[in-house]
N, C-alpha and C positions, 0 to 999 in steps of 0.2 A: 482419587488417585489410584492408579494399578496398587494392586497387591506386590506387584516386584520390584514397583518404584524404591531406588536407593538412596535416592538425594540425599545431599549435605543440608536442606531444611524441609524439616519433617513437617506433614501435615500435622494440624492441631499447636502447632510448639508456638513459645511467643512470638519469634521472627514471623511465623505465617501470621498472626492475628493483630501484628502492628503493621503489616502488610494489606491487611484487607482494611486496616482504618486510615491509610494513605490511598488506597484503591477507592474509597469508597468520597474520600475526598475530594479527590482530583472529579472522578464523575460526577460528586454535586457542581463544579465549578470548571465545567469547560469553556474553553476558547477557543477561536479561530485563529487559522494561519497566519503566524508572526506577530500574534499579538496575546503570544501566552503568556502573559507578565504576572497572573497569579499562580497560574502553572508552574512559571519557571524557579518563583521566589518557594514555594511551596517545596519542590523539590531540593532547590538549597539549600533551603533550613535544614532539613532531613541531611543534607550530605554536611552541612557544617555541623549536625549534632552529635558526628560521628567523627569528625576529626579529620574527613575527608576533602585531600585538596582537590578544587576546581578551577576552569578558568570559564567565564560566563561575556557572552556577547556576541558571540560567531550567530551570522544570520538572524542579531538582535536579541531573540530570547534563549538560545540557543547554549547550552551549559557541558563540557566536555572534565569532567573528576577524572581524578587518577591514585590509582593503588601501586606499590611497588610489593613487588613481591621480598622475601629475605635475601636473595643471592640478585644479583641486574643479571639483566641476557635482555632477548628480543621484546617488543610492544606489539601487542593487539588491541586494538577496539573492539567494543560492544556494539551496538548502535540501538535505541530504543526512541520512537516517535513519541510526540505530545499533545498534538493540534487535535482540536474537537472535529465538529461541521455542523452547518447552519441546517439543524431539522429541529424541529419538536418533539418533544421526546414523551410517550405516550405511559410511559410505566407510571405505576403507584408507590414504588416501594420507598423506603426513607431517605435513599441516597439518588433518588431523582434529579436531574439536573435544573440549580435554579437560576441558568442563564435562561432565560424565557430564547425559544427560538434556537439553540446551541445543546447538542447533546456526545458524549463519547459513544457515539454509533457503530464506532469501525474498532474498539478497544484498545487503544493508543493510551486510555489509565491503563492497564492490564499491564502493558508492555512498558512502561515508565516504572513502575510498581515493581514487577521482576525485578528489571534493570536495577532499582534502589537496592532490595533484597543481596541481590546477590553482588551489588558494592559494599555493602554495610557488611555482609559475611565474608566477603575477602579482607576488609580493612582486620580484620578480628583473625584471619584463619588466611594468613599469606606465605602459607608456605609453598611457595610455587617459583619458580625462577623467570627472572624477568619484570613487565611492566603491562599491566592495564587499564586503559582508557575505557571510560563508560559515556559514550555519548545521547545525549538529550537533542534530540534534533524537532526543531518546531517546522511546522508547512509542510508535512506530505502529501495531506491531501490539496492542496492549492495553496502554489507558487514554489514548488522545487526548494524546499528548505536543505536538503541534503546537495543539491547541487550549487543554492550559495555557501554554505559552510564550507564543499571545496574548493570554491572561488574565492572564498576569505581564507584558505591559509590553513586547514584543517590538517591536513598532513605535513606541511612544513613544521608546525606549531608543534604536532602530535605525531610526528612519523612513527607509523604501523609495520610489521610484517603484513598483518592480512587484517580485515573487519569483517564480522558477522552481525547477523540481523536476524530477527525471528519474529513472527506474523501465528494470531491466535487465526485458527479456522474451524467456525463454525461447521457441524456435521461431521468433523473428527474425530473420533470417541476419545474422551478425556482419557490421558494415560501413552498417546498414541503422538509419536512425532512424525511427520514425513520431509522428506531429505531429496532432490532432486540434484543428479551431479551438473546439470548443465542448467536451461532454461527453467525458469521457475514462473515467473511475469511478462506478460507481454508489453512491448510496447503499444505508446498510442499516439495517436496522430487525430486533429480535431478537424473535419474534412467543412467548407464552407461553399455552398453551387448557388450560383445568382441565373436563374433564366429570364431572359428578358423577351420580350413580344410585344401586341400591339394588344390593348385593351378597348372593352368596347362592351356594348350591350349584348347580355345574354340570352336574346331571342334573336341574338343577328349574329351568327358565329360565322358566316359568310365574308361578314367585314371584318375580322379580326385575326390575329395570332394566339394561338391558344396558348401561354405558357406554363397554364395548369396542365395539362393533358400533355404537353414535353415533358414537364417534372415528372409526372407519372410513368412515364415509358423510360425514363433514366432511373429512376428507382428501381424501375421493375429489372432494365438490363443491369444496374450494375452487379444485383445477387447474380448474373451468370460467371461474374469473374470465379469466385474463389470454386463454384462449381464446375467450373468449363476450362478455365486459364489458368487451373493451378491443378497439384499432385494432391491425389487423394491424402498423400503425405505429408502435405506441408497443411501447414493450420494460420488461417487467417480469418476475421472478422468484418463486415461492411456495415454497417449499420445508420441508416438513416433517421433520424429521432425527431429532428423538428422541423416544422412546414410553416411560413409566413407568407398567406397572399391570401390577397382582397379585405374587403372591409364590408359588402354585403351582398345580396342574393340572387340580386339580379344585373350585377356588374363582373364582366371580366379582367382581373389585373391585366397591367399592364406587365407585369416580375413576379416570381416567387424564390423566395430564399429558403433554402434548405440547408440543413446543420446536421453533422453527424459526426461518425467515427470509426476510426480503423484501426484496428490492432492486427500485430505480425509480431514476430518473434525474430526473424534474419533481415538484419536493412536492406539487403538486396534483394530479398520476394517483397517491401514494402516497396520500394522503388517500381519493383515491378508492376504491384497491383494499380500505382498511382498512374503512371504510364496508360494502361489499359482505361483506366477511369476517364483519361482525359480523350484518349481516343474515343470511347462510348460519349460522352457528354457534344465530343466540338460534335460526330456526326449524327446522334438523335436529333441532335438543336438544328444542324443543316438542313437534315432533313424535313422537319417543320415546319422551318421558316424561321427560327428563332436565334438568338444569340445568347450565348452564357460561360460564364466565368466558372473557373474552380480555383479555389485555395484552400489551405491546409497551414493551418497552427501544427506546428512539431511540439509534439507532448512529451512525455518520458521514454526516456532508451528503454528497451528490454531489458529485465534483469537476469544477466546469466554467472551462475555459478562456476567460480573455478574447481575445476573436477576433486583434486587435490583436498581443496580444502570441506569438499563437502563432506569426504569422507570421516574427514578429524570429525568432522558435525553429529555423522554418522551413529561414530565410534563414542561421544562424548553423551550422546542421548541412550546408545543400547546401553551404556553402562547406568544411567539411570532406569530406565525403563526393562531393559532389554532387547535382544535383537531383533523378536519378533514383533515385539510393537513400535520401531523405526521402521515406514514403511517407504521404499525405494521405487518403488512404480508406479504412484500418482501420476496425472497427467497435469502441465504445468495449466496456471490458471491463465486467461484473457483477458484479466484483471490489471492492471499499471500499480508500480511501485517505485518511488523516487530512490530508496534505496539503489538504482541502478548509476545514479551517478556516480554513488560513492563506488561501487562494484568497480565503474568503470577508471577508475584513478589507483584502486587497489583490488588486490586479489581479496578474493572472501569469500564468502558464502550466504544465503540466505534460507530459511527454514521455515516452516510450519511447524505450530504444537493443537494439537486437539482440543478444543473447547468444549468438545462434547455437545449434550443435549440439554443446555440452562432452562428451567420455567422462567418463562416471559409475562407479565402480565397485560391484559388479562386475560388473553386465549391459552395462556400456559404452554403456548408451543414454542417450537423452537425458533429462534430467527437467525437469521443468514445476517454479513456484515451491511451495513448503511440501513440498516431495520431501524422504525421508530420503535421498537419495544425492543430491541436488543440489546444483552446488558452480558458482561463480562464475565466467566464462571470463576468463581472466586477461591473455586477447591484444586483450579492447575496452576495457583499462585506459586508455590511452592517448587511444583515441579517444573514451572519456566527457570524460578532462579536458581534451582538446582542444575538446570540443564548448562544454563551461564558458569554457575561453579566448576561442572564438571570439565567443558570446553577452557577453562584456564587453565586445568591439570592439565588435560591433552595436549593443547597446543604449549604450554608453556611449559610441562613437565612439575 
C-alpha cells in the first residue's frame, strides 16, 4: 500500500488478515454464473456473524446487506461481483482453486472480500448519515446477473440515491485508483456472418462458389470500417475470432460461419458501424456470387459514469490515497461490464483500483485479467475497503 494511504483499515491489522482468509477462500472455491451457492452461503455467514441484515435471492444467489448509519437521510449501494469462469487455473500456491476447470481469474473474491471489509467496518463504525446497501451480485461475466437483479426489483426493494462499483486492474501500480467521469466500459455486441456458396472439389474451382475466399475479403473489408468510416476520435473495435468451414482438404464448403465482436461506447456509432457491416457483407457476397446473413447477439450496454458522481469517487479515493495517485486520464477500456445495467437504472459511478505487479506462478510475472496464473494482490485488500469507507463519508457525510 502507498506510504499516504489513510484508510480506515490498516494494512497488517486484524480486519486486513480475516480478509485475506475469506479472500483466499472464496478463490479455493469458485463458481460459475448463477450458481454461486457456496459463494453465496459463504459470504452470509460472514454478514450474519456480524449482525448484519441481508436480504438474499435477487438473481438466485444474489445477496443485497444493509448498514444504517446513526441519523437516516439518503441510500447508496455498493456493488461487488462473485462469479468465477470456466478456466483452469495453473497456479501452485495453497489457495488454488479446487473446482477442477473453474478459477477467480478476473478477481471478483477480491471485490466480494473488500465489499465484506468494509460492511463489517461500517456495521462497527456507522457514524455516517443515511443508509448503505452492499450488493453481492452473481453473473457478470455470463448472463447479465446485474441486469436481472434490476429486473427482480433491486431498487424498488433497495431504492438508492446513486450505486457505485469498483474493478481491480492489473498493471496499475498498487496504491493508485483511476476515476473516469464518463465512459469507463465498452459495450459489446456478439456479431454472427453465415456465407453461403456452392461447394465442390478443390481442383475444380471453376465449378464452384468459393465461400471461403468471400469470408476472406469480408474480414479483410470490415477492418476498413473503424479505419475509413469512423473519426480518428471516436473509438470502436471489430474483431473477427472464429471461423467454421469444411471438414477436409480437398473439399470446398458449401458455408462458412464466422463469430465475433464489436465493441462501441456511443449506441449511435454502434448502429452505425452495424449499418456499414451489412452494406460490406450483402455487396462482397453479390459480388462473388454468394449469399450471406448477418446477426448480432446485443451483449452489455457501455458503462458510462455519471460525471457528478465520479467525482465524489474521486474525492473519496485522494482522501485515501491522495490526489496524485487518483489518476483522471486513463483511457476507458474495450472491455464489457454488466455493472452498466445497473448504471443504466441509477446514477453512479464505476472505478478502477490498482493491483499492481502480483508474482504469479510459475513465471512470476505479472498477469493481466482472464490469465490462468492470475491471482488477486492481497496487499490492496485493505485499501479497496478503505476506498468503500471513505465513499460512505463522502457521499453520505
Amino acid at each position: 500500500m502507498s506510504n499516504k494511504a489513510k484508510g480506515a483499515i490498516k494494512e497488517h491489522s486484524d480486519l486486513h488478515q480475516q480478509m485475506i482468509s475469506w479472500r483466499h477462500y472464496l478463490h479455493k472455491h469458485p463458481e460459475l454464473s448463477f450458481k454461486e451457492d457456496i459463494t453465496s452461503d459463504y459470504i452470509a455467514s460472514i454478514l450474519e456473524s456480524h449482525d448484519i441484515e441481508m436480504h438474499r435471492g435477487l438473481a438466485g444467489t444474489g445477496i443485497v446487506a444493509t448498514v444504517h448509519g446513526k441519523q437516516s437521510g439518503n441510500a447508496i449501494a455498493l456493488r461487488a461481483d462473485m462469479d468465477a469462469l470456466p478456466l483452469h487455473e495453473k497456479n501452485t500456491f495453497s489457495h488454488k482453486s479446487t473446482h477442477q476447470g473453474k478459477m477467480h481469474a478476473c478477481g471478483h473474491d477480491g471485490h466480494s472480500t473488500m465489499l465484506l471489509g468494509a460492511a463489517t467496518y461500517l456495521k462497527e463504525n456507522n457514524d455516517f448519515t443515511g443508509t448503505v446497501h452492499f450488493i453481492f451480485q452473481p453473473a457478470e461475466e455470463d448472463g447479465a446477473g446485474g441486469k436481472v437483479m434490476v429486473e427482480e426489483g433491486l431498487f424498488e426493494l433497495f431504492p438508492c440515491k446513486a450505486v457505485y462499483g469498483m474493478h481491480n486492474w492489473p498493471g496499475l501500480e498498487k496504491g493508485k485508483f483511476a476515476v473516469h467521469d464518463k465512459a469507463v466500459m465498452a459495450a459489446v455486441d456478439t456479431i454472427h456472418i453465415t456465407v453461403t456458396g456452392k461447394g465442390g472439389h478443390a481442383a475444380m474451382p471453376e465449378q464452384i462458389i468459393d465461400p471461403i475466399l468471400t469470408g476472406a475479403q469480408i474480414i479483410s473489408a470490415l477492418q476498413s470500417i473503424v479505419s475509413r468510416n469512423l473519426s480518428p476520435m471516436e473509438s470502436a473495435v471489430i474483431s473477427i475470432t472464429m471461423l467454421e468451414a469444411g471438414h477436409t482438404h480437398n473439399v470446398i464448403p458449401d458455408t462458412v460461419k464466422m463469430t465475433g465482436t464489436l465493441r462501441y461506447f456511443d449506441p449511435a456509432l454502434g448502429n452505425k458501424i452495424k449499418q456499414r457491416m451489412q452494406e460490406i457483407i450483402t455487396h462482397s457476397t453479390q459480388a462473388m456470387g454468394c449469399t450471406a446473413s448477418l446477426d448480432f447477439d446485443d451483449g452489455y450496454p457501455a458503462t458510462i459514469n455519471t460525471p457528478e458522481h465520479a467525482q465524489l469517487c474521486a474525492s473519496a479515493a485522494s482522501a485515501v490515497v491522495g490526489t496524485q495517485a487518483v489518476l483522471r486520464d486513463l483511457s476507458p477500456s474495450m472491455g464489457a461490464e454488466d455493472f452498466s445495467y445497473i448504471l443504466n437504472a441509477s446514477q453512479g459511478a464505476y472505478i478502477w483500483i490498482g493491483n499492481g505487479e502480483t508474482p504469479n506462478e510459475p513465471s512470476g510475472s505479472n498477469c493481466m485479467l482472464h490469465n490462468t496464473q492470475y491471482d488477486f494482490n492481497d496487499e490492496i485488500l485493505p485499501l479497496g475497503a478503505s476506498y468503500w469507507v471513505e465513499l460512505v463519508k463522502t457521499v453520505l457525510g
